[in-house]
Structure formats: C-alpha cells, structure tokens
C-alpha positions in Angstrom: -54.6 -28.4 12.6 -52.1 -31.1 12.3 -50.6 -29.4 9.3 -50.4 -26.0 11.1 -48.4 -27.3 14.0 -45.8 -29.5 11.3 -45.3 -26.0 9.5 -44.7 -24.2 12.4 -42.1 -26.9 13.8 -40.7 -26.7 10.2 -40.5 -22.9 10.2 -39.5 -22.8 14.3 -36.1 -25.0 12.8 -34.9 -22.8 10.5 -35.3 -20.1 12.4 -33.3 -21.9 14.9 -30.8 -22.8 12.5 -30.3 -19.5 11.4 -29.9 -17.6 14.8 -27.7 -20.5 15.7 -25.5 -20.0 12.6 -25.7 -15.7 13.3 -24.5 -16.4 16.8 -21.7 -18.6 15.7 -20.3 -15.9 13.3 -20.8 -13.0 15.9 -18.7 -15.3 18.1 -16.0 -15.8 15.8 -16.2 -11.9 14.6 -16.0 -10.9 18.8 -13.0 -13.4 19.0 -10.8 -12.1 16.2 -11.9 -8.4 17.2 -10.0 -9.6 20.7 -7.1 -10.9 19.5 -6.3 -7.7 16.7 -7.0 -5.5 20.0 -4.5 -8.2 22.0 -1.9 -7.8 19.2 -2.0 -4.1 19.2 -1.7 -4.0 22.3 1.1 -6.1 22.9 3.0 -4.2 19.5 2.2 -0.8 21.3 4.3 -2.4 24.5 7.1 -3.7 22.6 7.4 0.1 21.4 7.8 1.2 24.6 11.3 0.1 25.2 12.4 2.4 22.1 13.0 5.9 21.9 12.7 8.8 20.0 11.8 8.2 16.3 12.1 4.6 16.4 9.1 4.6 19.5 6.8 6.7 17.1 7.7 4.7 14.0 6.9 1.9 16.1 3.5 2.8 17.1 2.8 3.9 13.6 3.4 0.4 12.6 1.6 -0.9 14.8 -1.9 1.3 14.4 -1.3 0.0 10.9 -1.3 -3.4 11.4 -4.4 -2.7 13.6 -6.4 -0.9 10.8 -5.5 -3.4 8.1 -6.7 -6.7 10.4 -10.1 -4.6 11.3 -10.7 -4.0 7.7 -9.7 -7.4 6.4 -12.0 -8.9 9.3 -14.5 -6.7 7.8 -14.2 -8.0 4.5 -14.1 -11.9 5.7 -17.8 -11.0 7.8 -18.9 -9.3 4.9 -17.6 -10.2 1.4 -17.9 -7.4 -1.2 -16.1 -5.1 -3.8 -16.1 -2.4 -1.0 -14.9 -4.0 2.0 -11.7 -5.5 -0.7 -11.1 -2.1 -1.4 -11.1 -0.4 2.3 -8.2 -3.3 3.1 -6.1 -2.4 -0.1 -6.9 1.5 1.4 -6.2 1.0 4.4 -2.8 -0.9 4.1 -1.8 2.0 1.6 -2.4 4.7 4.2 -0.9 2.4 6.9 2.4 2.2 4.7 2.1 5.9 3.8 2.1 7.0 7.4 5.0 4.7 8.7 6.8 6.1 5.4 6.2 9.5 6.7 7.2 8.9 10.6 10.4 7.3 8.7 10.8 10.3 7.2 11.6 12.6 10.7 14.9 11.3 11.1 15.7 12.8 8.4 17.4 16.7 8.0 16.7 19.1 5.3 16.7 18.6 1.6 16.8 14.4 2.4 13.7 14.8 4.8 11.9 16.8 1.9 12.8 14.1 -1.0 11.9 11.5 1.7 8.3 13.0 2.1 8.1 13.5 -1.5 8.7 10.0 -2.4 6.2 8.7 0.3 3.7 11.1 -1.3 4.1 10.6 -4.3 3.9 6.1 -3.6 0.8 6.7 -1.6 -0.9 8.7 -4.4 0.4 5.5 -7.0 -1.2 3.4 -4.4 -4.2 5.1 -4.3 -4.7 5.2 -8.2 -4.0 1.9 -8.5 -6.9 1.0 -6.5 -9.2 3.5 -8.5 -7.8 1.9 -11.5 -8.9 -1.6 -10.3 -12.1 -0.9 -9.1 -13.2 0.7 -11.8 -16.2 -0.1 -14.3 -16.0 -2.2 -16.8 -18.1 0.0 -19.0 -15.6 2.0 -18.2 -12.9 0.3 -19.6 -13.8 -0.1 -23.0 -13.9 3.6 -23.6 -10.7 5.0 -25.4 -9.8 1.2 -26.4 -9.8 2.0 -29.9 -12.7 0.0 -30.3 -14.8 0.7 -33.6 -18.4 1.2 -33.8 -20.5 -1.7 -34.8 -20.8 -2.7 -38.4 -24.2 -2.0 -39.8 -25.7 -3.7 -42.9 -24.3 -2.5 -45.9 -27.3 -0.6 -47.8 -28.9 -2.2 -51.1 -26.7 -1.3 -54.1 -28.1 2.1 -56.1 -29.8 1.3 -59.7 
C-alpha cells in the first residue's frame, strides 16, 4: 500500500512539473504573440501619417514584419526543418511584396523592369530555399561520383 501511494506522489510530480513547464511556455508564446500584434499595430499607425504609395508601401512592410515574427515565434515553440523554412518563406514573400508595392510609383517600361526584377529575386529566393532543404540523398546524385569498386574476379587459367 505504502509503495502505491510513494508511486503515485512520484508520478503526481512529474505531472506537475510538466503542466507547470507547458503553462510556462504557453505564457511566454501568448506574450510574444501580444507584443508582434502591439508592433504591427503601432507600424500600421505610423503609416497613417503617409500618403499615397509611401502609406501602402508602408503597410506592406509592416504585414511583413508581422508574418516573419509569427513564423519565427513558430519555429522558437516548435524547433524543426519546417518551421526554419516557413520564416526563410515567409521573409522572401514579405520582401517580394514590398518590392512589388515599390514598384507602383513607377511609369511604363521602368514599372515593368521593376516588377520583373522583383519577380525574378523572389523566384531566386524561393529556389534557394528548395535548394537548401533538400535531401541529402539527393545531393549526391549528378556529383560525378563513381560506382563502388567490386572485387576484382580471380585471374582466368
């Protein structure tokens, strides 16, 4: 009996511990969630006192800044491969779409070879990241690599 009750005090710890140590990082997740929102918010005013292309390229920075903090808060809660790659993604598309907005206040041929070029850097972006996430298997295919020597064969009498 006396065992029981030390194994369940034992086993009521832990559990204690780690619902203490889950509240903890909810709390700290909650409180940087605030603060990104209480950045954006406060970029999104300072936008207000501009005008025409400068407002929207602005606001475009600013959701940008947003998306990249959420996604890097992501990947400090949960560490992996995935989460490294949706903030290299995500601060690609946010430069792409402030390269775009800086486009507009541009005419004609300029505002074409603007667009192009901020195509063209997001698509180098996102093959980069591709490129860096990819397999390693993967990478030792086209290296120039030879097969595998066998054992030569027993000389012919």
């Amino acid at each position: 009996m006396k065992i029981q009750l030390i194994s369940m005090a034992v086993a009521l710890a832990f559990a204690a511990g780690a619902q203490a140590q889950d509240t903890s990082k909810r709390q700290v997740k909650n409180a940087d969630q605030d603060r990104i929102e209480a950045e954006y918010k406060a970029a999104k005013e300072r936008c207000d006192t501009m005008q025409g292309n400068a407002k929207d390229v602005c606001q475009k920075e600013a959701k940008g800044k947003e998306k990249v903090a959420k996604a890097e808060l992501d990947a400090k809660m949960k560490p992996s491969a995935a989460n490294q790659r949706k903030v290299r993604e995500a601060r690609a598309d946010a430069e792409y779409d402030v390269a775009k907005e800086r486009c507009e206040d541009q005419k004609g041929n300029d505002k074409d070879v603007c667009e192009k070029d901020a195509k063209a850097k997001h698509e180098r972006a996102r093959a980069d990241i591709k490129r860096a996430d990819a397999k390693p298997a993967d990478r030792g295919a086209g290296t120039g690599a030879t097969a595998p020597r066998t054992a030569p064969s027993a000389p012919a009498k």
